[in-house]
BAVORO-940549 format. One record per residue (C-alpha): residue number from 1; residue in three letters; x, y, z. Coordinates in Angstrom, 2 decimals, decimal comma. Example, Ala and Ser with C-alpha at 12.3 -4.5 7.8 and 13.67 -1.06 7.14 Angstrom:
2
1	Ala	12,30	-4,50	7,80 $
2	Ser	13,67	-1,06	7,14 $
//
This chain:
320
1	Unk	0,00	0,00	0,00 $
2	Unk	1,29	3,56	-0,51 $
3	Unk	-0,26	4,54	3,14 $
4	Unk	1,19	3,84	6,21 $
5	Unk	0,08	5,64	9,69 $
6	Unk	3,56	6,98	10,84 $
7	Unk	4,53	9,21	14,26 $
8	Unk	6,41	12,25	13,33 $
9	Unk	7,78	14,96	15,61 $
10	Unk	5,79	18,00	15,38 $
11	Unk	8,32	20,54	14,12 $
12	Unk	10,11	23,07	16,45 $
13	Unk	7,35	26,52	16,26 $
14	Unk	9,30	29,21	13,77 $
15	Unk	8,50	33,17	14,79 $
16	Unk	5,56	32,97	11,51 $
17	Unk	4,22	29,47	12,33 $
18	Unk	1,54	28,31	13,86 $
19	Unk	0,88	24,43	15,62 $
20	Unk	-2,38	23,10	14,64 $
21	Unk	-4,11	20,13	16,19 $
22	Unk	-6,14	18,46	13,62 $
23	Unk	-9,99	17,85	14,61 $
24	Unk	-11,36	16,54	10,74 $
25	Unk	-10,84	16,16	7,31 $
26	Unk	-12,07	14,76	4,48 $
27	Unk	-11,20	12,15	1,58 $
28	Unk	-11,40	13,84	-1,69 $
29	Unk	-11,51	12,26	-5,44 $
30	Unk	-8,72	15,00	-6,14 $
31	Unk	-6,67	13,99	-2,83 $
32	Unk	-6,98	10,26	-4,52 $
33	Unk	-5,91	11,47	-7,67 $
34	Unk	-2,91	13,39	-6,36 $
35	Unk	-1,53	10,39	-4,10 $
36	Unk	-2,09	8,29	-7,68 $
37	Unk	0,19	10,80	-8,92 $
38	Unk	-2,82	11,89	-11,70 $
39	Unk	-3,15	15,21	-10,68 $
40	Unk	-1,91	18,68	-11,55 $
41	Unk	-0,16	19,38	-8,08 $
42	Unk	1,99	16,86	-6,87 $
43	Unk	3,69	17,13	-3,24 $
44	Unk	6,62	16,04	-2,82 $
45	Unk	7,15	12,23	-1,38 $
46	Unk	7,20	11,47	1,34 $
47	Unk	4,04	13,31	1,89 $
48	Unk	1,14	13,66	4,35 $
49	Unk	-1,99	13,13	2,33 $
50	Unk	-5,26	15,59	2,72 $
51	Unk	-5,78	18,91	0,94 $
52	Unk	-8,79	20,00	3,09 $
53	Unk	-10,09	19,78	7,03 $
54	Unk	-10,49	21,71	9,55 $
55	Unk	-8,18	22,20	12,76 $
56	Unk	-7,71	23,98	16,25 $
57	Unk	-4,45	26,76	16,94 $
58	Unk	-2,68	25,44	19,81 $
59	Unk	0,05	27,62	19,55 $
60	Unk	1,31	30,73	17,21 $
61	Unk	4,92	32,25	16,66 $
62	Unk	5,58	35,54	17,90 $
63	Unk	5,32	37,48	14,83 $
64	Unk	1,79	35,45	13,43 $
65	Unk	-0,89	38,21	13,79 $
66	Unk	-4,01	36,97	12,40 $
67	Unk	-4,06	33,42	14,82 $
68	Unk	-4,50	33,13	17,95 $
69	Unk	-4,86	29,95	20,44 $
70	Unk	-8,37	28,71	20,06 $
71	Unk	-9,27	29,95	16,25 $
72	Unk	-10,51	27,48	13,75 $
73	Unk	-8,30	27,01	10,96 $
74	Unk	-8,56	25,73	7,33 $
75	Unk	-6,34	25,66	4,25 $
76	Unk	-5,66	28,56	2,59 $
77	Unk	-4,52	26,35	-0,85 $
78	Unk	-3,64	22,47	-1,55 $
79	Unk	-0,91	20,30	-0,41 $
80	Unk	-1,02	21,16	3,18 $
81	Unk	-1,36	17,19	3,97 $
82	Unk	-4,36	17,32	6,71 $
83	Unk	-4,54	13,88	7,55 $
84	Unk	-2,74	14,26	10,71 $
85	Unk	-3,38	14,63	14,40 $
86	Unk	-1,38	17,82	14,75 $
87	Unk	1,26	20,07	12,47 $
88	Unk	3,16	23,25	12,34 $
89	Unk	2,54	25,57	9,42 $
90	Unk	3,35	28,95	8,20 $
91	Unk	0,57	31,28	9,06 $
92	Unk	-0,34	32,40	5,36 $
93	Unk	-0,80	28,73	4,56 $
94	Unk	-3,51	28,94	6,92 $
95	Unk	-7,04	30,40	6,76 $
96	Unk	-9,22	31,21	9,99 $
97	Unk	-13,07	30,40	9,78 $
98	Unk	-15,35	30,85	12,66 $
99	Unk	-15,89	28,10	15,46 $
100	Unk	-19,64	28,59	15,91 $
101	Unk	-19,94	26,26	12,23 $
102	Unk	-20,32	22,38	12,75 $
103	Unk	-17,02	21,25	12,65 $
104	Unk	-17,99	18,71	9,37 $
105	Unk	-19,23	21,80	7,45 $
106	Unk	-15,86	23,74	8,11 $
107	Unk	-14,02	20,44	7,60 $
108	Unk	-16,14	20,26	3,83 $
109	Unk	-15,57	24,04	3,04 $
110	Unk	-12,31	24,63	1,52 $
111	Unk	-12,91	22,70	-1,65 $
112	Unk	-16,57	21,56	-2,42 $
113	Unk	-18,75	24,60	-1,41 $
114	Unk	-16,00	27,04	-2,74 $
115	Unk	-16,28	24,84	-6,14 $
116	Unk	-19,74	25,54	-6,23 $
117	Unk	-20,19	28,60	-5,40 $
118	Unk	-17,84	30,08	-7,62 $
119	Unk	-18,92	28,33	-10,81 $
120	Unk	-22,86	29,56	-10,41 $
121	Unk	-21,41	33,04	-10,06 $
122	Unk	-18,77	33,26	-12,55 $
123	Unk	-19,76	32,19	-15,77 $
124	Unk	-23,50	33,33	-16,20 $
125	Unk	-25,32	36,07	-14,84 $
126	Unk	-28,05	33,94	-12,83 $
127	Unk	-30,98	35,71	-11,62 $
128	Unk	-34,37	34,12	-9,25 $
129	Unk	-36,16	31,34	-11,52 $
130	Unk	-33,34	30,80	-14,16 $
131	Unk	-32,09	26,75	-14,46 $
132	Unk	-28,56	25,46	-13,84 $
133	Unk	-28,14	21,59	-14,93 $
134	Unk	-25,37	19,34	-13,39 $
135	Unk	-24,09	15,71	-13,62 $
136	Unk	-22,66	13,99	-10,40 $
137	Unk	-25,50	15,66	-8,75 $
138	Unk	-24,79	13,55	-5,21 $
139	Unk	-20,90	14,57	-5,28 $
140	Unk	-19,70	17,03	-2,79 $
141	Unk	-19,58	19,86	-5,45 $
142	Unk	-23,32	18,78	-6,61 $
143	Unk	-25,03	19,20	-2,78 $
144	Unk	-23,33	22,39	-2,47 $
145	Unk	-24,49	23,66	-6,15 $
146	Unk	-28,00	22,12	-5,12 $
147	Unk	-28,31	24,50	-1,73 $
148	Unk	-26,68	27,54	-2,54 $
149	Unk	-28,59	27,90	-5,73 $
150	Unk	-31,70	27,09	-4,01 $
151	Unk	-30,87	29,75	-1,33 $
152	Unk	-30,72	32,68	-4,36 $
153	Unk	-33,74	31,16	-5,89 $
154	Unk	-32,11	29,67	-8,82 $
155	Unk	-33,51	25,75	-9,90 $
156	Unk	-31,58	23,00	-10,42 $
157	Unk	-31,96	19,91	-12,69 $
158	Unk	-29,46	17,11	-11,66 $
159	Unk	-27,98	14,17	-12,92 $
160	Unk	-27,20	11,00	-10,94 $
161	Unk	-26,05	7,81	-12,36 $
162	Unk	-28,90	4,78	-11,97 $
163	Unk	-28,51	3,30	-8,90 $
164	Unk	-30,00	0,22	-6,96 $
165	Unk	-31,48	3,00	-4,09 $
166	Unk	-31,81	5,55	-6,83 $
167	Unk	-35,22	6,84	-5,45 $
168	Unk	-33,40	7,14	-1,77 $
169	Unk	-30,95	9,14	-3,26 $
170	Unk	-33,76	11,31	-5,40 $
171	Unk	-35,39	11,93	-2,00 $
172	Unk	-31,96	13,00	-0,32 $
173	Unk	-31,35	15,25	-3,20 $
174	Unk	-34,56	17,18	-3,54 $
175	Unk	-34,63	17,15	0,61 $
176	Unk	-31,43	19,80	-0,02 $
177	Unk	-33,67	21,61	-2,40 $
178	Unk	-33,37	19,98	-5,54 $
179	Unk	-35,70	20,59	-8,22 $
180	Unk	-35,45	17,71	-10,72 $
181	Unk	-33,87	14,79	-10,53 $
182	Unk	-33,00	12,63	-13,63 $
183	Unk	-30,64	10,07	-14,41 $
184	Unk	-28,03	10,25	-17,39 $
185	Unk	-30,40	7,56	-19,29 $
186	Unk	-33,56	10,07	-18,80 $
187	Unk	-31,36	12,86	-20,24 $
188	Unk	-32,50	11,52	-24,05 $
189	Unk	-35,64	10,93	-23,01 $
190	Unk	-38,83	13,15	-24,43 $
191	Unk	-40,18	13,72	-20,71 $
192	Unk	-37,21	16,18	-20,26 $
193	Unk	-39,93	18,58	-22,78 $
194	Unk	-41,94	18,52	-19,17 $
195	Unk	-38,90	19,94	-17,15 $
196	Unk	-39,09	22,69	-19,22 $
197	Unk	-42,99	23,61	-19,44 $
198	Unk	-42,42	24,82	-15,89 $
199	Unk	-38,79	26,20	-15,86 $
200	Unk	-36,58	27,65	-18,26 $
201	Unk	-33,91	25,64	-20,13 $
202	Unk	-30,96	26,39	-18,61 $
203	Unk	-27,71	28,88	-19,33 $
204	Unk	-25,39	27,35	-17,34 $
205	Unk	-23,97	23,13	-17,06 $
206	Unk	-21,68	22,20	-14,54 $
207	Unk	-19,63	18,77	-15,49 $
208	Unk	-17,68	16,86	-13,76 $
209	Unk	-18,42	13,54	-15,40 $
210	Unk	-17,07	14,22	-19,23 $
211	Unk	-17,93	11,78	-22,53 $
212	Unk	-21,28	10,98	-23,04 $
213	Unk	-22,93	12,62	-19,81 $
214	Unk	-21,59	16,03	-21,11 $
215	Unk	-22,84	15,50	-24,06 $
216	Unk	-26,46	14,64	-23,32 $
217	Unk	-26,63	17,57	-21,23 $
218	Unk	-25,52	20,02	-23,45 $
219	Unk	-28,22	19,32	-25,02 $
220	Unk	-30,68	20,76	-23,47 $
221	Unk	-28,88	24,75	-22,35 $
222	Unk	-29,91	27,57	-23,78 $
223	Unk	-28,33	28,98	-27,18 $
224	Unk	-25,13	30,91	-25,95 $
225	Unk	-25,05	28,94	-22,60 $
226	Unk	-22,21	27,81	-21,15 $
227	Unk	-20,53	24,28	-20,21 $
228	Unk	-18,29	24,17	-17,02 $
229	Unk	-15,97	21,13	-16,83 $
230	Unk	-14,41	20,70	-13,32 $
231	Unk	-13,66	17,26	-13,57 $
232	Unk	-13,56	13,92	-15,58 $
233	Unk	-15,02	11,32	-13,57 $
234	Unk	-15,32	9,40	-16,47 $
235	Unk	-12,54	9,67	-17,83 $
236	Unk	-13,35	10,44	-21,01 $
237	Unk	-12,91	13,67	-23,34 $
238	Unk	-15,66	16,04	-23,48 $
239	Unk	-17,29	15,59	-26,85 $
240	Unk	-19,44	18,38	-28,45 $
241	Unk	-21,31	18,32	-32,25 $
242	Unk	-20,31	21,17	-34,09 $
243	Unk	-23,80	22,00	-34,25 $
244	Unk	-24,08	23,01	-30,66 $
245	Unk	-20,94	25,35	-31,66 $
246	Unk	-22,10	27,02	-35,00 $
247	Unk	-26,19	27,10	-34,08 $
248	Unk	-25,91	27,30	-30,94 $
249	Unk	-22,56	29,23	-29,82 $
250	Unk	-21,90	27,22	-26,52 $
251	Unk	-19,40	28,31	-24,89 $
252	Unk	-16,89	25,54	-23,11 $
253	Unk	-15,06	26,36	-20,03 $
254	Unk	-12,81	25,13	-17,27 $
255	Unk	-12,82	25,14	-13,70 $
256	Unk	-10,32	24,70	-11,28 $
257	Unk	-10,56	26,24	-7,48 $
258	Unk	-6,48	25,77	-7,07 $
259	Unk	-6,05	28,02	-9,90 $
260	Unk	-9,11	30,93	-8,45 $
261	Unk	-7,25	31,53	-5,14 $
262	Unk	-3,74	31,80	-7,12 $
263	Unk	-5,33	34,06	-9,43 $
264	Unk	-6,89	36,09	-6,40 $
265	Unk	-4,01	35,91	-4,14 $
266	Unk	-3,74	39,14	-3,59 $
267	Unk	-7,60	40,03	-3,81 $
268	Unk	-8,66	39,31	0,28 $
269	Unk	-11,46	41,42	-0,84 $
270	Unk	-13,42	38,38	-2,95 $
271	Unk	-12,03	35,58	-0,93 $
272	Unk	-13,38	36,80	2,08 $
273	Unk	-16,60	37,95	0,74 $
274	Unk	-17,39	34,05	-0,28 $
275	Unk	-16,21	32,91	2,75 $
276	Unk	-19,00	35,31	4,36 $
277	Unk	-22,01	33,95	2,20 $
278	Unk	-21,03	30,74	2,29 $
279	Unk	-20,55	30,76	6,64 $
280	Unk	-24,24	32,76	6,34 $
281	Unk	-25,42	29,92	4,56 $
282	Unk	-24,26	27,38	6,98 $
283	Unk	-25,50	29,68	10,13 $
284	Unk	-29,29	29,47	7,99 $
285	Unk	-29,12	25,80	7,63 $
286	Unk	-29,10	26,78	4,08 $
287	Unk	-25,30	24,61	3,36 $
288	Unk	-24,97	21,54	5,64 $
289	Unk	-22,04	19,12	5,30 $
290	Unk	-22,53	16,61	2,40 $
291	Unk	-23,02	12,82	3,46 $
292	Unk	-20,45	11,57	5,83 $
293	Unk	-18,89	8,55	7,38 $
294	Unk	-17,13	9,60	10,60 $
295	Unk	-14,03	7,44	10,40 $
296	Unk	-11,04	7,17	13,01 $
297	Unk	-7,39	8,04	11,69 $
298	Unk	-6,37	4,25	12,38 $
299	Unk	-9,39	2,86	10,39 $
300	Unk	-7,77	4,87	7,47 $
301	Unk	-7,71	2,13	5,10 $
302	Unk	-11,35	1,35	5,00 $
303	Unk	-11,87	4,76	4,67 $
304	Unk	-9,57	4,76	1,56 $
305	Unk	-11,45	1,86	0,36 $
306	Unk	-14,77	3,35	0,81 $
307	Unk	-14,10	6,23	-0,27 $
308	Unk	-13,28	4,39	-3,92 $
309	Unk	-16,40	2,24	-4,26 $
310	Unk	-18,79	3,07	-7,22 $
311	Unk	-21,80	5,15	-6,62 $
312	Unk	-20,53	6,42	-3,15 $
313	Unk	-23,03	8,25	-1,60 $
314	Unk	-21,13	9,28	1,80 $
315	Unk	-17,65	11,27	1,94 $
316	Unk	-15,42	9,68	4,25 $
317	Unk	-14,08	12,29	7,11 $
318	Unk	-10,89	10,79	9,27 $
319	Unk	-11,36	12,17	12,77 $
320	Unk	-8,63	13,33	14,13 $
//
């Protein structure tokens, strides 16, 4: 296996560092992909997995001026390796959130609801009663997309793969506030013409599924709409008819969060004002955490394993 659990020494406290004692954090596709050596950033070996989780200050350097003992921290980029009990970091690698969230939903919040809320406000100008569509509507990215567009009034028609408890998971999803629910098969179906007597197509498609799914969706925006890609769960390319280009001028876009807060490193202002909505969301009951298994750091191999199993409805979250 490439894991093994492992006791380091916490490293001696530097005058800009701060020592964190890890309370949760999650199991990610792209932290999978990244220890499979697939992704775009790759940390150097030997690493501590985990891009995203929450954790407590214990203890800040003398010149750190943001932290204090007590705050809730979260990380400010990727590669910080969170699946630990406790580490020392440079305080700029760090983000603070508020400790009056459940400690799942700050552990979820770096990635997932930043994903989400990020694509339904940067690519189309969505106003009350306009559509968004979405494949992988059960992933982390898709419950967030599902509740904060159903908190600024915007519907949502989502995709989930057929399933053996398909209508448990169409009753989870539209519990969250999801208005349709339809599975990639359905997609080609005439009944879709119903979705849209009472909604508008919509201008906006959020994939993270790529080949055929993408395709079947695109289907059904609006001419001039636009198709998001932020991942490739299938692993296959993204394939459009040239019709939906010439006719139809679709536009085709990418998404990747890593690159948003490098290109808005020095922009606090628009970091910190969707950290805001999305902890006001969270205070409403308007974002809860997606699905989780609770999972102890030593059971971290059935988490790993779990968190790999076709139609996974539940993100694993090591406790730490």
């Amino acid at each position: 296996s490439l894991f093994r659990l492992k006791d380091l020494e916490v490293a001696k406290l530097g005058d800009s560092d701060v020592h964190v004692k890890m309370l949760a954090a999650p199991i990610n596709p792209a932290d999978i992909n990244m220890i499979q050596g697939t992704y775009a950033v790759l940390s150097p070996l030997p690493a501590v997995g985990g891009n995203e989780g929450v954790g407590e200050v214990l203890e800040v350097g003398r010149r750190v001026a943001t932290l204090k003992p007590g705050d809730w921290v979260v990380p400010a980029g990727p590669g910080l390796g969170t699946w630990r009990t406790q580490g020392v970091f440079p305080e700029e690698t760090l983000l603070k959130v508020p400790s009056d969230i459940p400690v799942l939903c700050a552990a979820t919040l770096s990635v997932n609801p930043c994903t989400a809320y990020r694509m339904l406000a940067d690519f189309e100008t969505l106003a009350p009663g306009d559509s968004v569509i979405q494949n992988a509507a059960n992933s982390g990215v898709g419950q967030a997309v599902i509740q904060i567009a159903k908190a600024s009034g915007i519907k949502t028609i989502n995709v989930v793969r057929a399933r053996p408890d398909l209508p448990k998971l169409v009753e989870r999803l539209m519990a969250l506030g999801a208005d349709h629910v339809v599975t990639e098969e359905m997609l080609r179906k005439p009944e879709m013409k119903d979705i849209f007597k009472s909604i508008p197509k919509p201008r906006l498609a959020l994939n993270c599924v790529g080949g055929k799914s993408t395709t079947e969706m695109l289907r059904h925006l609006q001419p001039k709409g636009t198709v998001v890609t932020y991942g490739g769960m299938a692993k296959q390319p993204v394939m459009v008819p040239v019709s939906a280009f010439i006719f139809r001028d679709l536009r085709l876009r990418g998404f990747w969060m890593t690159q948003w807060k490098k290109d808005h490193a020095h922009d606090q202002e628009s970091l910190a004002s969707m950290m805001d909505a999305l902890y006001q969301l969270i205070r409403r009951g308007q974002l809860t955490a997606p699905v989780c298994t609770e999972v102890p750091l030593q059971d971290y191999k059935a988490a790993l394993e779990a968190s790999m199993k076709p139609f996974t409805s539940s993100k694993q979250i090591l406790l730490l």
